[in-house]
KOLBASE-116026 format. One line per 3 residues: number of its first residue (from 1); their letters; for each residue x, y, z of C-alpha. Coordinates in nm, 2 decimals. Layout:
NUM> a> X,Y,Z; ...
! end
This chain:
1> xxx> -4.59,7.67,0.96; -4.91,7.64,1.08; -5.23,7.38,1.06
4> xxx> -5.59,7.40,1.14; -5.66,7.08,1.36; -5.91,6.89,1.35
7> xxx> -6.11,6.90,1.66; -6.39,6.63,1.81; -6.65,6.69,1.98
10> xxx> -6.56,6.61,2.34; -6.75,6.26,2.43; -7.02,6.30,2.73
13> xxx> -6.99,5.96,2.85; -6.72,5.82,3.12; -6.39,5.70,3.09
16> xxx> -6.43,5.29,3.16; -6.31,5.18,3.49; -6.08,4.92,3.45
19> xxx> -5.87,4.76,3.74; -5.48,4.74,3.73; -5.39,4.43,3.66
22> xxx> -5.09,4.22,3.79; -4.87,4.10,3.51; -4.77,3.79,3.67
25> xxx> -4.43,3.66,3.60; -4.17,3.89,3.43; -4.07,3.58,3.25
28> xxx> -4.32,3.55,3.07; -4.42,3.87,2.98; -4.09,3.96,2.87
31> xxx> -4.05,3.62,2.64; -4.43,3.70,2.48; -4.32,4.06,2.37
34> xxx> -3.93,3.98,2.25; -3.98,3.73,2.06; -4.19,3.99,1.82
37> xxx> -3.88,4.20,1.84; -3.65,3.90,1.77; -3.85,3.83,1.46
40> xxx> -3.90,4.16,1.35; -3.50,4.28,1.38; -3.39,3.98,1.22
43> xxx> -3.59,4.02,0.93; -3.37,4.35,0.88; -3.11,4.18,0.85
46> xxx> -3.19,3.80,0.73; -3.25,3.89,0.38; -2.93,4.10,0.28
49> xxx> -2.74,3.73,0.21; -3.06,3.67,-0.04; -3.09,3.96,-0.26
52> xxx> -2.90,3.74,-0.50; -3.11,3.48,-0.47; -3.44,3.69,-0.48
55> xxx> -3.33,3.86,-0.76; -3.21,3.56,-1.01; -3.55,3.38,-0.89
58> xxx> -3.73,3.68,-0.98; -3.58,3.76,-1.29; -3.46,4.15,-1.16
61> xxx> -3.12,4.30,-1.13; -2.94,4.33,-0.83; -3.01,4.69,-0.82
64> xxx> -3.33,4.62,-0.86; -3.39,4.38,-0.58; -3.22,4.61,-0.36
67> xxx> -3.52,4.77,-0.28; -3.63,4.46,-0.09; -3.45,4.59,0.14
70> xxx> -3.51,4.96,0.12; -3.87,4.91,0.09; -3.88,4.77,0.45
73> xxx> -3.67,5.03,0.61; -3.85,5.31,0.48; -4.20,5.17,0.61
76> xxx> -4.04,5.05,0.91; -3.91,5.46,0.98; -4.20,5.59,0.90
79> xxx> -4.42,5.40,1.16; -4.18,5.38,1.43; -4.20,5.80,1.56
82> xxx> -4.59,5.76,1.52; -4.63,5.44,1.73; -4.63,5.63,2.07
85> xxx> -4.91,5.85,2.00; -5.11,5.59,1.79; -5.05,5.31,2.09
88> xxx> -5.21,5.59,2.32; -5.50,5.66,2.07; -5.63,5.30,2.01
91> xxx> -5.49,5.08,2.29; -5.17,4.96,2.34; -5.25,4.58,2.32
94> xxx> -5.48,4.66,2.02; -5.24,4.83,1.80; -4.95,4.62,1.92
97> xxx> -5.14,4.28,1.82; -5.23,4.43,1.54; -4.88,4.50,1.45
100> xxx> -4.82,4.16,1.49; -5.08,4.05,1.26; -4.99,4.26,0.97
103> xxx> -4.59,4.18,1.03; -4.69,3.80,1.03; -4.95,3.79,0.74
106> xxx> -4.76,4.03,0.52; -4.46,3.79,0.59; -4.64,3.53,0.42
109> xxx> -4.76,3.75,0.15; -4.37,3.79,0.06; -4.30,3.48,0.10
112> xxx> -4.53,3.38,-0.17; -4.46,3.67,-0.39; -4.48,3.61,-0.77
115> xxx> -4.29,3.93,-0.88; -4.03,4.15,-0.77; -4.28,4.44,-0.79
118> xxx> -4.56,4.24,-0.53; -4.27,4.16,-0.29; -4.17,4.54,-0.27
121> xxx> -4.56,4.60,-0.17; -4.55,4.33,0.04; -4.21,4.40,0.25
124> xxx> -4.37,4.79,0.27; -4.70,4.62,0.42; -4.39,4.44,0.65
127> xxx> -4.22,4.73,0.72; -4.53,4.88,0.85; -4.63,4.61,1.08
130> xxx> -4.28,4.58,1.24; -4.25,4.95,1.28; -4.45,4.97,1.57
133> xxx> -4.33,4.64,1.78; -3.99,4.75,1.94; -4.14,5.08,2.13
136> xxx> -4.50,4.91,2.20; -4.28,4.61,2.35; -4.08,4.88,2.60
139> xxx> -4.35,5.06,2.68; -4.58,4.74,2.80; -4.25,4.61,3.00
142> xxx> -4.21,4.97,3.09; -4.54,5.01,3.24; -4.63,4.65,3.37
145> xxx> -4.33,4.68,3.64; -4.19,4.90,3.87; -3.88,5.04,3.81
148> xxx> -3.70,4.80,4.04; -3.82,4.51,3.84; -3.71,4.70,3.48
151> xxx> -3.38,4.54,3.45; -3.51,4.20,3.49; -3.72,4.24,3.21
154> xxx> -3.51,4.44,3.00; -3.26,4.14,2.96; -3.49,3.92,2.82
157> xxx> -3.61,4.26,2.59; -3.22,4.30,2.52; -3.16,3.94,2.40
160> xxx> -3.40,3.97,2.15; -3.28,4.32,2.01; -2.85,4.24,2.03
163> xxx> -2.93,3.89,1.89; -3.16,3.91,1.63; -2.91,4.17,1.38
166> xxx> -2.60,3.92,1.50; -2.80,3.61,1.40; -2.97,3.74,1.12
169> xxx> -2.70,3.70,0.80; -2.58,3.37,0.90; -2.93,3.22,0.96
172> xxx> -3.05,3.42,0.62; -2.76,3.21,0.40; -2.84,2.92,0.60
175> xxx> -3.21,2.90,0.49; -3.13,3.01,0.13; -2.81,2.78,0.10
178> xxx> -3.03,2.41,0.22; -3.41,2.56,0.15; -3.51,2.89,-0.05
181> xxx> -3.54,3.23,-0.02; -3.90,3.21,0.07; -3.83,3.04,0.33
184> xxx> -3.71,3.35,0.53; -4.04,3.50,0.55; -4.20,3.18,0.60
187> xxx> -4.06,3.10,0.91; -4.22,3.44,1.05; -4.59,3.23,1.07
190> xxx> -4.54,3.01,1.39; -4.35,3.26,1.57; -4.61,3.51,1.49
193> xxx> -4.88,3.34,1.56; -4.72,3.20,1.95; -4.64,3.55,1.97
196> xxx> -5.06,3.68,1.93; -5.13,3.41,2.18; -4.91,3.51,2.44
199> xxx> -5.00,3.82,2.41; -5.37,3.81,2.40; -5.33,3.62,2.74
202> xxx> -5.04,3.87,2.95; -5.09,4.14,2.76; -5.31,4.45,2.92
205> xxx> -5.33,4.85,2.90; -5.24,4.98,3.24; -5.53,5.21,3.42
208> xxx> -5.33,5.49,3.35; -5.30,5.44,3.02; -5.68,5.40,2.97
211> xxx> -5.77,5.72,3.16; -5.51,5.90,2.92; -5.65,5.75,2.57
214> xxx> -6.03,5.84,2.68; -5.89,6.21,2.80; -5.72,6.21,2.47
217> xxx> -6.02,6.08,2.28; -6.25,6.37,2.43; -6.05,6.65,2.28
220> xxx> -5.88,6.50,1.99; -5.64,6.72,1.83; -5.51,6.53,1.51
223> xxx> -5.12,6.68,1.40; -5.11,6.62,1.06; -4.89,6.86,0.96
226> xxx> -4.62,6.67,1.19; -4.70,6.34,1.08; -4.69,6.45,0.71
229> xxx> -4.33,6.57,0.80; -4.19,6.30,1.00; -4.33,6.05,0.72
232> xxx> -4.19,6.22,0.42; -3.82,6.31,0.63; -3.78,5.98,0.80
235> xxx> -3.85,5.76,0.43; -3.64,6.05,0.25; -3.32,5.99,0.50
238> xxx> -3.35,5.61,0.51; -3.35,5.62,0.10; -3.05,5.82,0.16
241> xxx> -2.86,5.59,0.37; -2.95,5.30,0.18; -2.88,5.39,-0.13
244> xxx> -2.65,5.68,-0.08; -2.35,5.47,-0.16; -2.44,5.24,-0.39
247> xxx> -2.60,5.61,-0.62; -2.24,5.76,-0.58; -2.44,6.04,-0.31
250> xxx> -2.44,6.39,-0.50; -2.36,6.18,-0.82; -2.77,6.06,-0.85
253> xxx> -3.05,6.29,-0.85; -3.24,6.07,-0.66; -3.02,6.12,-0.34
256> xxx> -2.92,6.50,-0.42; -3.33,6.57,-0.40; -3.42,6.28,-0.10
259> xxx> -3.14,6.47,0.09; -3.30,6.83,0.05; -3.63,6.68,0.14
262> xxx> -3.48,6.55,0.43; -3.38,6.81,0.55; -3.59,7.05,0.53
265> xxx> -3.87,6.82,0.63; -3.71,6.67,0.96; -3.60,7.08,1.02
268> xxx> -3.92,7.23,1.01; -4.08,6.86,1.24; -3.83,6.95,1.49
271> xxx> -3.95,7.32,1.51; -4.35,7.23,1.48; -4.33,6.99,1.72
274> xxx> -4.18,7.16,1.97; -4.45,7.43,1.93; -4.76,7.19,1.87
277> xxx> -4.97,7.14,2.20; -5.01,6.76,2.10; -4.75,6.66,1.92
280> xxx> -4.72,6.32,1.74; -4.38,6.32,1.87; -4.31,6.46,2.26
283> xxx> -3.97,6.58,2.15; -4.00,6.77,2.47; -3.91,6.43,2.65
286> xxx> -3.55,6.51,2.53; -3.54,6.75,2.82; -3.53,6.50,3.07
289> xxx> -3.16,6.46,3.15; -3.17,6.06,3.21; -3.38,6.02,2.92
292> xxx> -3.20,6.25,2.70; -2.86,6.13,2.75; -2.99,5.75,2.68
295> xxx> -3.11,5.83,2.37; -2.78,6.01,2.26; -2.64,5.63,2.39
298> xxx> -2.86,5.42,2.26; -2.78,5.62,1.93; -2.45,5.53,1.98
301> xxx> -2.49,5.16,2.09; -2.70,5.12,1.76; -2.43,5.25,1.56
304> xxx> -2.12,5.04,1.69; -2.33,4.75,1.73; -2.45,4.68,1.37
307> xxx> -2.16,4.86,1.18; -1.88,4.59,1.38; -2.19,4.32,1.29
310> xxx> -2.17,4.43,0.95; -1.78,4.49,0.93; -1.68,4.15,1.11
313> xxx> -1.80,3.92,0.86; -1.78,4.07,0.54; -1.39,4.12,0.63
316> xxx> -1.38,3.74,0.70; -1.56,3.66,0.37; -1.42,3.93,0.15
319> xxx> -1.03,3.88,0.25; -0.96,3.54,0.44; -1.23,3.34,0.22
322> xxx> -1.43,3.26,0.51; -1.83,3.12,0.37; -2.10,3.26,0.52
325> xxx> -2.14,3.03,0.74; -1.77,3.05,0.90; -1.81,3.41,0.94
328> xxx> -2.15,3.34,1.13; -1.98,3.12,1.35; -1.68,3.36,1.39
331> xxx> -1.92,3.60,1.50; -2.19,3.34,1.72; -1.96,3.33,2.07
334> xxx> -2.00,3.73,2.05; -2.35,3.66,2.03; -2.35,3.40,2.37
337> xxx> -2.13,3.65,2.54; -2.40,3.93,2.49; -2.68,3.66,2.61
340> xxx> -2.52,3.60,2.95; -2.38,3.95,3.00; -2.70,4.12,2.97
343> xxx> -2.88,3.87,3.18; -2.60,3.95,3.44; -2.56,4.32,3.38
346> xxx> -2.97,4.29,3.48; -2.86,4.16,3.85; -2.58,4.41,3.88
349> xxx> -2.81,4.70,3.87; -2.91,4.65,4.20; -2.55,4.71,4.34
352> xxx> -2.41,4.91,4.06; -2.53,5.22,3.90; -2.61,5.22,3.54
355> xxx> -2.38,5.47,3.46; -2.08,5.27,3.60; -2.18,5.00,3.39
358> xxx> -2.27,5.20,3.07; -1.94,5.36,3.07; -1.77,5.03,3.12
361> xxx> -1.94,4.93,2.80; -1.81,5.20,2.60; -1.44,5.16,2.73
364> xxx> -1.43,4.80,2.63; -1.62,4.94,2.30; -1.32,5.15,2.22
367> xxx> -1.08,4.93,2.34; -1.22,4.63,2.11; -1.25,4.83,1.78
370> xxx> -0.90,4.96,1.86; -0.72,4.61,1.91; -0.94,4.51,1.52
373> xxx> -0.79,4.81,1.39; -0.44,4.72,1.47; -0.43,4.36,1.45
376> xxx> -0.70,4.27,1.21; -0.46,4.15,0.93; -0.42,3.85,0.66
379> xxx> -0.29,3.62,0.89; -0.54,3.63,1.17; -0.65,3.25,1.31
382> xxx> -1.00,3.16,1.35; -0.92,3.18,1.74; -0.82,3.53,1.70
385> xxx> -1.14,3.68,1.49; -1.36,3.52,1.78; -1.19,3.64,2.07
388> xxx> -1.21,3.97,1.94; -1.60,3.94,1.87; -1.62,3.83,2.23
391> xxx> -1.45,4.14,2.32; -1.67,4.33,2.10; -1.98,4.17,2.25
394> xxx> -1.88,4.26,2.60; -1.89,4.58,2.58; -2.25,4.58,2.38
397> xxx> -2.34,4.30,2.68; -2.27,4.56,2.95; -2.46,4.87,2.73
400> xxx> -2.82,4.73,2.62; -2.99,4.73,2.96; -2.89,4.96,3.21
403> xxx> -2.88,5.22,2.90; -3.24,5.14,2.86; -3.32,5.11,3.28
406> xxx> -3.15,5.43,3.28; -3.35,5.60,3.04; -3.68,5.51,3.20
409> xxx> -3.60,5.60,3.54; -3.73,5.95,3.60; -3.99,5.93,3.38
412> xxx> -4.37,5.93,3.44; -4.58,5.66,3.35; -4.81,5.88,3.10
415> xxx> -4.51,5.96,2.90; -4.38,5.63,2.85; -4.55,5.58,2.50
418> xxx> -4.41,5.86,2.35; -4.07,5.80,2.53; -4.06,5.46,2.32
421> xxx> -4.10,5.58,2.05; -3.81,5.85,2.05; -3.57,5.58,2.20
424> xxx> -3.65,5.31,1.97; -3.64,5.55,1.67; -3.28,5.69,1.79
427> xxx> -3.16,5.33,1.82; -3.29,5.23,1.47; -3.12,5.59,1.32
430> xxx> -2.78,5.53,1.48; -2.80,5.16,1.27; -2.87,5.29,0.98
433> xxx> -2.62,5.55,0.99; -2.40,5.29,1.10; -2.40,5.11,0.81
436> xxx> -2.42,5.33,0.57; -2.12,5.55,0.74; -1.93,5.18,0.71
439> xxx> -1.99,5.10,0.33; -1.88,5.45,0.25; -1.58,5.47,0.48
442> xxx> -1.45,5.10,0.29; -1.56,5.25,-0.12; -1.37,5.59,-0.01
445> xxx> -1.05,5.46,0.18; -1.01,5.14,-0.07; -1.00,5.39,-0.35
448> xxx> -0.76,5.65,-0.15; -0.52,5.42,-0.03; -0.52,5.26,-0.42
451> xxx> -0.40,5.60,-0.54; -0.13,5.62,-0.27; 0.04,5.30,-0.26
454> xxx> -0.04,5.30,-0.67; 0.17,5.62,-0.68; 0.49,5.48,-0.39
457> xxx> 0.53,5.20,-0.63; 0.49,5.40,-0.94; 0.76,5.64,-0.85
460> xxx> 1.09,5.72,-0.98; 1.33,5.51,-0.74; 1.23,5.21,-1.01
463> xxx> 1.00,4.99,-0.74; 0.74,4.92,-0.97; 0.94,4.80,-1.26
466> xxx> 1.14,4.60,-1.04; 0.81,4.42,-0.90; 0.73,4.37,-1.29
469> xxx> 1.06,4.21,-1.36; 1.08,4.00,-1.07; 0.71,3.89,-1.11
472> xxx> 0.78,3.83,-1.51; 1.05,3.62,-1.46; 0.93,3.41,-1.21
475> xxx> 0.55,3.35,-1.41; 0.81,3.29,-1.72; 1.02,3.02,-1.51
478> xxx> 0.67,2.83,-1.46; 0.66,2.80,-1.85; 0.42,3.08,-1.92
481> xxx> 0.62,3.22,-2.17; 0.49,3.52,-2.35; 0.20,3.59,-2.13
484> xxx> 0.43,3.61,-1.80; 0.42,4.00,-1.79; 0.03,4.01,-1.88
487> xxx> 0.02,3.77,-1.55; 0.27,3.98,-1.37; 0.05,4.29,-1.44
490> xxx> -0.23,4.12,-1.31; -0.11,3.91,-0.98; 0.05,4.35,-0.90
493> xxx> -0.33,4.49,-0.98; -0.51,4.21,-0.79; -0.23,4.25,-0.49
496> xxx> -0.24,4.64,-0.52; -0.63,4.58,-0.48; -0.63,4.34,-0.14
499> xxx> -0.38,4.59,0.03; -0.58,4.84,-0.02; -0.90,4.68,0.10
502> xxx> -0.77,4.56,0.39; -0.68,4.94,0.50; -0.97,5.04,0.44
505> xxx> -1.14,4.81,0.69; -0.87,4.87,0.94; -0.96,5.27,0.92
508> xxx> -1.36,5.17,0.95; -1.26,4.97,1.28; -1.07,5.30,1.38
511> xxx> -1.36,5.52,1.29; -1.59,5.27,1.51; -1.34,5.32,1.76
514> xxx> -1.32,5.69,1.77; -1.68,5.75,1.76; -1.74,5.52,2.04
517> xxx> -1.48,5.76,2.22; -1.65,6.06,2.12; -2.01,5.92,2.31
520> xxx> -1.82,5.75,2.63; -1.84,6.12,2.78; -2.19,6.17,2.78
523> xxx> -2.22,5.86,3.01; -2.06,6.04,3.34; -2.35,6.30,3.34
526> xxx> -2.61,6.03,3.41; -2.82,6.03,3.73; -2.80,5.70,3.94
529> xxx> -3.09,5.54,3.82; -3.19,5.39,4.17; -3.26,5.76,4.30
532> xxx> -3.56,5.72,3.99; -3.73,5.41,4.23; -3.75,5.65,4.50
535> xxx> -3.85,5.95,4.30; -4.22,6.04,4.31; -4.35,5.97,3.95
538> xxx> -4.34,6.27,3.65; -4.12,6.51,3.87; -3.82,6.48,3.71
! end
C-alpha cells in the first residue's frame, strides 16, 4: 500500500530563536490545562441521562437521539491519533487553544440546537474540538517540567480525567431534572472561556518543540494515506461499540460492514505506519518498554474504570430503585477517595516506585470487583454500595498517575507529542470497549440465565406448578378472584426476570474482575521510573 507524498519545498529562512521559558508554578499550569479535560470528559458522559429528554424535546426517537452520543465519539476518535503530529505542525498552544475554541463555541451551538439533525452536526463539530485536549494537555505538562516534577502535575491532570466520567451522569440528571437539557452544553461557556485565558497567559511551546515544527516544516511529508486509515478505522470501531448492542452485532448490516472496515483499515494503518518515514502516528514509540507497558495499563485502567462507573449505578437504579441522584451519591465518596489518593499517590513517587504502586492498584482492582461480584445482592444497604465504591476508587486512586509518570520516563522530549497521542487514544479505546463489553455481557447473561432457571423451574419434579398454585391461592385469598393465576403468572415472569438480571451484573463485576487479573502481570516488568530522571534524554 503505497502513497506519493506530498513534498514542500524546503524553506531558506531560519528556524526563530525563541527562549525556554519557565512555567512558573505547577499549580497553575496544571489547573489551566485540566480543567479543559474536566469539561471535555464529562461531556462524554453528562448527556447519556438526557437522551430522553433531548429526544422528546426534539421530537426523535430514542434510537434516533442516540446518535448524540455516537456523533461525539466518533469525531472525538478520529482527532485524538492525529493530535500529536498536528500539535507538532502548527504549535502546540495554537492548536490546543484552538481546540478549546471550537469545543466551547460548538458547545453553545448544541446547546441552542433547533433540530435533532443540527445537534448531530454540532456535537461532531464538539467531538472534534475535544479530540485533541487530553494528549495536547499531557504533552504541555510533559514538557514544561522535568521528570521529577511530573507526578506533581499529573495529580492535578488525573483529577480532572478520574472525576469528570464519575461526575458526569449524576450532574447530567441534575441539570435536566431542575433546568433543561440545554443546559449541559451551556455550562461549557465560562469554563471555556477561563480555560483560553489561562492558557494564553502559562501556556508556551518549549524550544525544542519549535526547532522540531520548523525542521518539520522545511521538508514536509504529508501521510495521507495513514490519516485516511486511522479516520475511517477509528469512526468505523467506535460506531461498532456504540451501537453494536443495541443493532443485535452481526444481526444489522450496519455493524457487520463498520466491523469489516474496521478491520481492514486499522490492519493495513498498523502496517503503513510502521513502514512510513513520517508517520501521523509514531507507533514505533510502542517499542519503548516503559512506554509500552503503560499504554497496555492505561488501556486497562480505562476499561475498569468507566465499565464499574457505568455498572455501579445503573445496578442501584435498575434493581434497588435507587434515582439518579442516590446512585450519584452512592458513587461521589469513590470519587473524593480518587481526589486525595491521587494527590497522595503524587508524593509517594518519590519514595516508591511506580510499579509498586501500579500493581497495588490493580490488586485492590481485582479484589474490589470480586467482593461486588459476590456480595452485590438485593439486600445491600446504602453503607455497603459506598464502601465498595470507595474500594473501587482506591485502587483507580493508586493507578492514574504513576501509570502516566511511568510512561513518560524514558522518553525524549521530541517524542512526547506523538507519545500523547497513543496513550490518550489507548485510554479512550479501553473505555469504550469497556462499556460496550458491559452492556453486552448484562443483554447475553440476563437472557442465559432466564433460559436456565426458566428450564429448573419448568422441569418435571412439579416446581413450577407448585409456585403457580401457591402464588394463585394466595392472589385469590386477597380477593382477586378469577384473575389470581393471570397475577400469579405475572408476579413468576417479573421475579424470573429480576433473578436473572441481578446475575447478570454479578458475572459483569466478575468479568471486570478477571480482566483486571489478566493486566496486573504486565505491571512487574516496569522499569523504576526514577532511573528515567537520571537517564540522559531519548536513549532509552
Amino acid at each position: 500500500m503505497a502513497a506519493n507524498p506530498v513534498v514542500l519545498e524546503p524553506l531558506k529562512a531560519s528556524p526563530p530563536v525563541q527562549r525556554r521559558r519557565e512555567p512558573g508554578s505547577p499549580m497553575w499550569l496544571a489547573v489551566a490545562v485540566s480543567i479543559a479535560t474536566f469539561m471535555e470528559l464529562l461531556d462524554t458522559s453528562i448527556a447519556n441521562v438526557s437522551l430522553p429528554h433531548i429526544a422528546g424535546s426534539l421530537g426523535a426517537s430514542q434510537d434516533e437521539a442516540t446518535w448524540v452520543l455516537t456523533s461525539y465519539l466518533v469525531a472525538n476518535g478520529v482527532v485524538l491519533p492525529l493530535s500529536g503530529w498536528l500539535s507538532t505542525l502548527i504549535g502546540r498552544k495554537r492548536f490546543y487553544m484552538a481546540c478549546v475554541a471550537i469545543f466551547t463555541a460548538s458547545s453553545v451551538l448544541c446547546g441552542l440546537a433547533p433540530t435533532l439533525p443540527m445537534l448531530i452536526v454540532f456535537r461532531v463539530l464538539q467531538g472534534l474540538g475535544g479530540g485533541g485536549l487530553a494528549p495536547s494537555e499531557q504533552a504541555i505538562l510533559t514538557d514544561a517540567f522535568p521528570a521529577h516534577k511530573r507526578a506533581q502535575v499529573f495529580s492535578i491532570y488525573g483529577l480532572a480525567v478520574v472525576l469528570a466520567p464519575t461526575i458526569g451522569p449524576t450532574l447530567g440528571g441534575w441539570i435536566t431534572d431542575n433546568y433543561d437539557w440545554r443546559w449541559i452544553f451551556f455550562i461549557n461557556l465560562p469554563v471555556g472561556i477561563v480555560s483560553l485565558l489561562l492558557s494564553a497567559r502559562l501556556v508556551h511551546d518549549p524550544p525544542a518543540l519549535v526547532a522540531q515544527r520548523w525542521k518539520m516544516l522545511q521538508n514536509l511529508h504529508v501521510d495521507y494515506v495513514g490519516i485516511g486509515l486511522l479516520a475511517v478505522g477509528l469512526s468505523s470501531l467506535q460506531i461498532v461499540l456504540d451501537k453494536g448492542q443495541e443493532d443485535d452485532w452481526f444481526g444489522s448490516t450496519l455493524i457487520t460492514v463498520c466491523i469489516a472496515i474496521a478491520v481492514i483499515c486499522l490492519v493495513s494503518a498498523v502496517i503503513y505506519e510502521l513502514r512510513h518515514k513520517q508517520p501521523v502516528l509514531d507507533l514505533r514509540l510502542l517499542g519503548n518498554r516503559n512506554f509500552g507497558l503503560s499504554s497496555l495499563l492505561v488501556f486497562g485502567l480505562g476499561f475498569v474504570l468507566f465499565a464499574s462507573t457505568v455498572l455501579v449505578p445503573q445496578y442501584l437504579q435498575e434493581l434497588l430503585g435507587y434515582t439518579a441522584t442516590d446512585a450519584g451519591l452512592v458513587i461521589s465518596p469513590g470519587g473524593a477517595t480518587v481526589a486525595v489518593l491521587t494527590i497522595f499517590s503524587a508524593r509517594l513517587l518519590k519514595r516508591i516506585s511506580a510499579r509498586t504502586l501500579i500493581i497495588t492498584g490493580w490488586i485492590i482492582a481485582v479484589a474490589a470487583n470480586w467482593t461486588m461480584a459476590h456480595t452485590f445482592d438485593f439486600e445491600i444497604t446504602y453503607a455497603w454500595a459506598a464502601w465498595m465504591r470507595v474500594f473501587q476508587a482506591f485502587g483507580f486512586g493508586l493507578m492514574f498517575v504513576p501509570i502516566s509518570t511511568a510512561a513518560y520516563s524514558f522518553l525524549a522530549r521530541e517524542k512526547v507529542n506523538q507519545a500523547s497521542a497513543i496513550y490518550n487514544l489507548a485510554r479512550n479505546l479501553g473505555g469504550s470497549i469497556g462499556i460496550s463489553v458491559m452492556t453486552t455481557i448484562i443483554a447475553r447473561r440476563e437472557q442465559f440465565h432466564q433460559d436456565v432457571i426458566g428450564s429448573q423451574i419448568a422441569s418435571s419434579d412439579g416446581n413450577l406448578q407448585h409456585w403457580l398454585n401457591g402464588l394463585t391461592t394466595s392472589f385469590r385469598d386477597r380477593g382477586l378472584g378469577a384473575a389470581s393465576e393471570q397475577h400469579a403468572r405475572a408476579w413468576l415472569s417479573a421475579l424470573l426476570t429480576q433473578q436473572s438480571r441481578l446475575l447478570a451484573y454479578l458475572d459483569a463485576f466478575m468479568v471486570i474482575a478477571v480482566f483486571a487479573a489478566i493486566v496486573l502481570p504486565f505491571a512487574f516488568f516496569l522499569r523504576d521510573h526514577r532511573e528515567g530522571f537520571k537517564a540522559p534524554s531519548g536513549t532509552h
